[in-house]
C-alpha positions as CSV (number, residue, x, y, z in Angstrom):
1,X,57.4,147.2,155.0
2,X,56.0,146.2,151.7
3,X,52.2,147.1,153.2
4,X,53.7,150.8,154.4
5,X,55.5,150.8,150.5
6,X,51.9,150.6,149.4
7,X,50.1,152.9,151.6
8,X,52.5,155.4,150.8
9,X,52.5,154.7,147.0
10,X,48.6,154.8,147.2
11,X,48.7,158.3,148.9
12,X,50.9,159.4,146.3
13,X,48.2,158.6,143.7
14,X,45.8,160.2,145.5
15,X,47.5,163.0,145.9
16,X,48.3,163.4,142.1
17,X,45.1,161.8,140.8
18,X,43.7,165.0,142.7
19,X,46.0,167.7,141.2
20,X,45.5,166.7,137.9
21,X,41.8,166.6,138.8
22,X,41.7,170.1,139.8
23,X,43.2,171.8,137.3
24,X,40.3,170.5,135.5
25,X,38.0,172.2,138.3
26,X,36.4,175.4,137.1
27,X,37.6,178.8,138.0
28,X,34.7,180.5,136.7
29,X,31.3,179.3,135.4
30,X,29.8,181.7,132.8
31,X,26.2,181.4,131.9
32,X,24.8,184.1,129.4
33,X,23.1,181.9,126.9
34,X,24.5,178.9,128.1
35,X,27.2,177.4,130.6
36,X,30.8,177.4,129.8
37,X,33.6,176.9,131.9
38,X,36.9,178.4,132.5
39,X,39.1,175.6,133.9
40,X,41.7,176.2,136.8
41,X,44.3,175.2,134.2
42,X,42.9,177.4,131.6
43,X,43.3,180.6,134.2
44,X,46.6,179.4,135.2
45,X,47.9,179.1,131.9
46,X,46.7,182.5,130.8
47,X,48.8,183.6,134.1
48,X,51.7,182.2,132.9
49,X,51.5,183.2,129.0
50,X,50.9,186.9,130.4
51,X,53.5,187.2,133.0
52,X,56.3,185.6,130.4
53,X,54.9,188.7,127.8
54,X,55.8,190.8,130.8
55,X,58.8,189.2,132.0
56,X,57.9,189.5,135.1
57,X,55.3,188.2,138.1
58,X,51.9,189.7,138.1
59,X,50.6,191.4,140.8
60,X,47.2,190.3,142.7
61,X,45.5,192.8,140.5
62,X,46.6,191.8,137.3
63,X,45.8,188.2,138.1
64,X,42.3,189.5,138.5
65,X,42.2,191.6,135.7
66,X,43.6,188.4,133.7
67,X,40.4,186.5,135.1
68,X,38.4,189.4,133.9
69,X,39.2,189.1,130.6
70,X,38.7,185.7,130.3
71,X,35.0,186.1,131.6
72,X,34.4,189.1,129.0
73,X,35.8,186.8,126.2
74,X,32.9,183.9,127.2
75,X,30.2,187.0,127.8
76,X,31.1,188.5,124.2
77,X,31.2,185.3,122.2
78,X,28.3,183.7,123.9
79,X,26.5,186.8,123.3
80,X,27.6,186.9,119.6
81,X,26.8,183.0,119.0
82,X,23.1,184.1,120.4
83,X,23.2,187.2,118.2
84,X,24.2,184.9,115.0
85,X,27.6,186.3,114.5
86,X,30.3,184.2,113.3
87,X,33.4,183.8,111.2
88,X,33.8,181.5,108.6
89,X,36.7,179.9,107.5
90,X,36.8,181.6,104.4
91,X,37.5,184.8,106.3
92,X,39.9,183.8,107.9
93,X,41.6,182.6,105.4
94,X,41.6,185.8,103.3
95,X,43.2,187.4,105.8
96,X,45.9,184.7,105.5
97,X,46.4,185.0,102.3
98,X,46.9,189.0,102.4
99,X,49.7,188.3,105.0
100,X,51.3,185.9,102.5
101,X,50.5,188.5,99.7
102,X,52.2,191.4,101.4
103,X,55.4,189.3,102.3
104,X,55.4,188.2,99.2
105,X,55.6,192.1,98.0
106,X,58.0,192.5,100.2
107,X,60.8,189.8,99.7
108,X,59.8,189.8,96.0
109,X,58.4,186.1,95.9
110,X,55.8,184.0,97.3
111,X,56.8,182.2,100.6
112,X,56.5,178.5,101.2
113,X,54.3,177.1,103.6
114,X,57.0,176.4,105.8
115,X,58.4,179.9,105.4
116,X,55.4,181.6,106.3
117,X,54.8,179.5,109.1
118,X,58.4,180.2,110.4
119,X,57.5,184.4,110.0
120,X,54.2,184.0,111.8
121,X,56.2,182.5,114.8
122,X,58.7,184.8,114.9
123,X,56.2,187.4,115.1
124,X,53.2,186.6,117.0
125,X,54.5,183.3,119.2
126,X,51.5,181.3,117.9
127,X,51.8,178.3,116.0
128,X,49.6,178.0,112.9
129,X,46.1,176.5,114.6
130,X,46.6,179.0,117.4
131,X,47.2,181.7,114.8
132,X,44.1,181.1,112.9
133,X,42.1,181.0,116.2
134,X,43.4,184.0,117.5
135,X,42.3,185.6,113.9
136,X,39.0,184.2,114.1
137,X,38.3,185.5,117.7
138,X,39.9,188.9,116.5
139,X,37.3,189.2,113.7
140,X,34.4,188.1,115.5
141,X,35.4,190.6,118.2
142,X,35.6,193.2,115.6
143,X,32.1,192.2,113.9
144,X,30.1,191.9,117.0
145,X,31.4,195.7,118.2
146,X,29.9,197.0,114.9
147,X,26.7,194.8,115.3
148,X,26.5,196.8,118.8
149,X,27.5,199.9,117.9
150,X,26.8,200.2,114.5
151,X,27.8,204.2,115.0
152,X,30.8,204.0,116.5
153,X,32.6,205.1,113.4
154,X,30.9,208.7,113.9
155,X,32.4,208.7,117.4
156,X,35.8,208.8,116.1
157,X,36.7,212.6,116.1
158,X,39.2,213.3,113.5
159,X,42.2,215.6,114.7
160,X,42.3,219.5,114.1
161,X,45.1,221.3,112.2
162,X,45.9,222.6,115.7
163,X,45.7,219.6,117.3
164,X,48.6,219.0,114.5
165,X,50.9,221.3,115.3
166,X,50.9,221.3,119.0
167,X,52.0,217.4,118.3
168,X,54.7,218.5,116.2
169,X,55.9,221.6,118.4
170,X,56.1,219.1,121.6
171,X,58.0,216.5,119.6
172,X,59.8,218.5,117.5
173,X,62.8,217.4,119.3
174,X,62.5,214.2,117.8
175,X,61.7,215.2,114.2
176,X,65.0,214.6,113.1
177,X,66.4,212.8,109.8
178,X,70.0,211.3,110.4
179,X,72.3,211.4,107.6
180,X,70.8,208.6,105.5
181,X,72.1,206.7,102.0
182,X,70.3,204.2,99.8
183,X,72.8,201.9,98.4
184,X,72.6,199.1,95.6
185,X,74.5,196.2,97.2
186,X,76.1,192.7,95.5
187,X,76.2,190.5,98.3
188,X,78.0,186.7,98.8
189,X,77.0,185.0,102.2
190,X,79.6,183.3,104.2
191,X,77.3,179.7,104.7
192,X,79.5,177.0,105.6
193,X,82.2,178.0,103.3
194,X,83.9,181.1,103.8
195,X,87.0,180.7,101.2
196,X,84.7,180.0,98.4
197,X,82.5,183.2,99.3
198,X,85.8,185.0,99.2
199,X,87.1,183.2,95.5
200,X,83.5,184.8,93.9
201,X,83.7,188.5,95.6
202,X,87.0,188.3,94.2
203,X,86.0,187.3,90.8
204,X,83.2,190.0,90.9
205,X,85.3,192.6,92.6
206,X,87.9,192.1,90.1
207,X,85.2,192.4,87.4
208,X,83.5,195.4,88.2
209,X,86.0,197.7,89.4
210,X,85.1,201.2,90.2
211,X,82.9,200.9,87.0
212,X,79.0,202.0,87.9
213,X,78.3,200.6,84.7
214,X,79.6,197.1,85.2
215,X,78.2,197.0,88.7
216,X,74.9,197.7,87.1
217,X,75.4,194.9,84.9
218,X,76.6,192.8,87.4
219,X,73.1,193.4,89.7
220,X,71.5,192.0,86.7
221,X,72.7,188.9,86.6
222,X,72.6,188.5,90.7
223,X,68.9,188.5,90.1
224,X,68.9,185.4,88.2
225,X,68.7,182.1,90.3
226,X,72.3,180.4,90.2
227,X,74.7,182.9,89.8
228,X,75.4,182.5,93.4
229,X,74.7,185.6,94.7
230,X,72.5,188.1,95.8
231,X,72.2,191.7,94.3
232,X,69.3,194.1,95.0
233,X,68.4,197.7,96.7
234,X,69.2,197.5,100.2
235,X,67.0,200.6,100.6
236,X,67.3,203.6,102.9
237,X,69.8,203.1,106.0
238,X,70.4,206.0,108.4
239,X,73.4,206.5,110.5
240,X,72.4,204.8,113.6
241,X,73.8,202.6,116.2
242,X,71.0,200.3,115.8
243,X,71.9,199.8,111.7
244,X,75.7,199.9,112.7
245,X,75.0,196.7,114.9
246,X,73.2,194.8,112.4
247,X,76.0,195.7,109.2
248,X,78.8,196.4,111.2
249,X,81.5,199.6,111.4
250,X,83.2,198.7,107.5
251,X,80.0,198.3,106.7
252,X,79.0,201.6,107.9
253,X,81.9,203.5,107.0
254,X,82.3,202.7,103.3
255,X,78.4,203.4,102.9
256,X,78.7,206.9,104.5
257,X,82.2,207.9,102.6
258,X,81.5,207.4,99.0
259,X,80.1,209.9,97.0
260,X,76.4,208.8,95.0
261,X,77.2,207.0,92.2
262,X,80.1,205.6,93.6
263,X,81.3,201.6,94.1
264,X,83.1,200.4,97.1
265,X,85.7,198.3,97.7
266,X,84.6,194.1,98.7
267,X,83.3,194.9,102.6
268,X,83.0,191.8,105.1
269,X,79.6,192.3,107.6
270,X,78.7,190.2,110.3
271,X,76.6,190.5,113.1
272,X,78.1,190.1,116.2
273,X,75.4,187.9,117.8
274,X,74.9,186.0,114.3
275,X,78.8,185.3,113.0
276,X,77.5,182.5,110.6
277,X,75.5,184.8,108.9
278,X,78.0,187.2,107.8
279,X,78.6,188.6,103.8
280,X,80.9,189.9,101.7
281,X,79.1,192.8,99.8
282,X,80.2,195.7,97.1
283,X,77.6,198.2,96.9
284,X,77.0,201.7,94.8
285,X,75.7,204.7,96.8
286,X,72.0,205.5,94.8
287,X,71.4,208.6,97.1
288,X,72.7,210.8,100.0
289,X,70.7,212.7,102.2
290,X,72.2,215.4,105.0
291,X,70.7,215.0,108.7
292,X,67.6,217.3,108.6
293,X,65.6,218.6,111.5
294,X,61.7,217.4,109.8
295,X,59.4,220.3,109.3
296,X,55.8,219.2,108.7
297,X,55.6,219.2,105.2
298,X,58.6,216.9,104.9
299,X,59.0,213.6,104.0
300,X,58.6,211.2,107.8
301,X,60.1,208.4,106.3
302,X,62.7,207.9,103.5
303,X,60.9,205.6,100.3
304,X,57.3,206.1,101.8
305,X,55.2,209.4,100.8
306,X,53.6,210.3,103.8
307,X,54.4,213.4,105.5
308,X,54.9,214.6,109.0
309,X,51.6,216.3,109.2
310,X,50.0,213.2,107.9
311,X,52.2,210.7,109.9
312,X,51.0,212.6,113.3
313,X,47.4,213.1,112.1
314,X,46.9,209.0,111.7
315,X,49.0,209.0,114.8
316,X,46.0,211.1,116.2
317,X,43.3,209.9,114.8
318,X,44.1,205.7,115.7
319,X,44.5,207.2,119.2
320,X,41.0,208.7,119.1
321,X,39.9,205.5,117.3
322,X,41.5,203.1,120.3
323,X,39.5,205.5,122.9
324,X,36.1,205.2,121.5
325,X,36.7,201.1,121.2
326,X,37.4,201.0,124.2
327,X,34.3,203.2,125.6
328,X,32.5,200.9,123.2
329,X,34.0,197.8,124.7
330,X,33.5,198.7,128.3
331,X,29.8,199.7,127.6
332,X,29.2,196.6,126.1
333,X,30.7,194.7,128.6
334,X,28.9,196.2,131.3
335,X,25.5,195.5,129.8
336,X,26.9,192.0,129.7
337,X,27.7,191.7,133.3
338,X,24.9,193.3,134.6
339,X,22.8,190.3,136.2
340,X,26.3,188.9,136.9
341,X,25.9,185.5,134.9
342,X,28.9,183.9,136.2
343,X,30.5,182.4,139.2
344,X,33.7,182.6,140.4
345,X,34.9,179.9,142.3
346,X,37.2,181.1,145.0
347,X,38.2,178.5,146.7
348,X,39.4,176.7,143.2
349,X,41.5,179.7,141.9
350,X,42.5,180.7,145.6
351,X,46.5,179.2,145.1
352,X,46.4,181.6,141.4
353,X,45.3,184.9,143.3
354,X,47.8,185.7,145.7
């Protein structure tokens, strides 16, 4: 019994001793300048990160279009190493710091560490390290296609007037403001203590009144740190089922019945999925605006001046951009393959395919 017991445990070994060993087996071999490999669990890993993006299984095809682009990654960045193209730290790290700057622009202070780190998760699903890595293989990507093609730029054709318009006229459907207001808001979140938000909404509601002026005054002081609440322009919010979700139907209501100039009444919002996060708020209506089918020299977006002709032209023109990198790209990539300097292994990756 005890010599079956340690047969069976010895097979077991084996037996994971060689899966672990063979996700360490090489899917691919790529030799351009010099030999790299792409591991089994390297391809499988790729598989899964892709297919959860997708939220779904991917097809035989896909798998091998996934292996593809994890050959022309090695071709590209063995070919830039040869070519002397690289990335410094220091460039990646300007390009960190403008991130900070502009979400420091737009909250109104600068974001600690731990803040930024939080928004560049929520965003892009990469942790910090992987976030700088993915940076510096975007950048190097991006210099090595101008070393190639330093022309490429000229290839871009920049959209006609006509070009324009038959944009507009096929989408014109969609052209269309919603009623819209821009409101000044005082708000108290709930936290962990609901009454005491109440007691201070109260106290502000009670000292402001219907008075513009005193609500002014009141934003003022919101803006200092310890008054214990927040008071700023909550900017442009259309009627839409989408903004009546996040600031719920009072919410809504008030901000669409008051005339401009106007103060509310003390509103309670919560989003349904996020209760804890609710507010009490009292805001003043800055500005009103009518739903308005968009003609091409109007405004596209409330608070940014851009127009519709302009918004569809850089709509136009990043298309044509994308089109040329990619006929860039695939050139490239087919001077890189030609000779074929890699292997796949099949019988390694033969499990991933199917």
């Amino acid at each position: 019994m005890k010599k079956t017991a340690a047969v069976i445990l010895t097979m077991l070994i084996c037996v994971g001793g060689f899966a672990q060993s063979n996700d360490f087996a090489p899917a691919v071999t790529v030799k351009l300048s010099k030999t790299e490999v792409i591991t089994v669990k390297q391809f499988k890993t790729q598989i899964e990160n892709t297919e959860k993006l997708a939220r779904r299984p991917l097809s035989k095809d896909e798998r091998q279009q996934v292996l593809d682009g994890m050959i022309d990654e090695k071709l590209v960045f063995q070919d830039a190493e040869r070519s002397g193209i690289t990335v410094s730290d220091a460039e990646v790290n300007r390009q960190i710091d403008a991130m900070r700057a502009q979400m420091a622009q737009q909250s109104g202070r600068q974001p600690s560490d731990a803040e930024f780190t939080q928004a560049v998760k929520a965003q892009t699903g990469f942790d910090m390290p992987a976030f700088r890595e993915y940076l510096r293989k975007q950048t190097l990507s991006q210099k090595y296609l101008l070393a190639k093609k330093p022309n490429l730029q000229n290839s871009m054709k920049e959209p006609t007037e006509q070009e324009v318009v038959e944009f507009y006229n096929l989408h014109k459907a969609e052209m269309v403001r919603p009623d819209t207001v821009r409101c000044s808001m005082i708000r108290v979140f709930f936290g962990s203590d609901k009454p005491k938000a109440k007691t201070l909404i109260d106290k502000l509601a009670g000292e402001i009144g219907s008075d513009a002026a005193r609500f002014d005054e009141a934003m003022i002081k919101g803006q200092v740190q310890g008054s214990g609440y927040q008071a700023g322009d909550a900017g442009y919010l259309p009627r839409m089922a989408e903004v009546q979700q996040m600031m719920g139907q009072d919410f809504m209501n008030t901000a669409f019945t008051l005339k401009q100039g106007a103060v509310s009444k003390i509103i309670e919002a919560a989003e349904p999925s996020r209760p804890d996060n609710g507010f009490y708020a009292i805001i003043k209506v800055t500005e009103t605006y009518a739903q308005k089918q968009l003609t091409l020299d109007d405004i596209f977006q409330l608070g940014y001046p851009i127009t519709v002709r302009n918004y569809i032209k850089q709509g136009l023109a990043q298309e044509n951009q994308q089109a040329a990198v990619q006929q860039a790209t695939a050139d490239i990539i087919k001077e890189l393959r030609r000779g074929k300097p890699f292997e796949i292994n099949q019988k390694n990756i033969e499990s991933l395919m199917n």
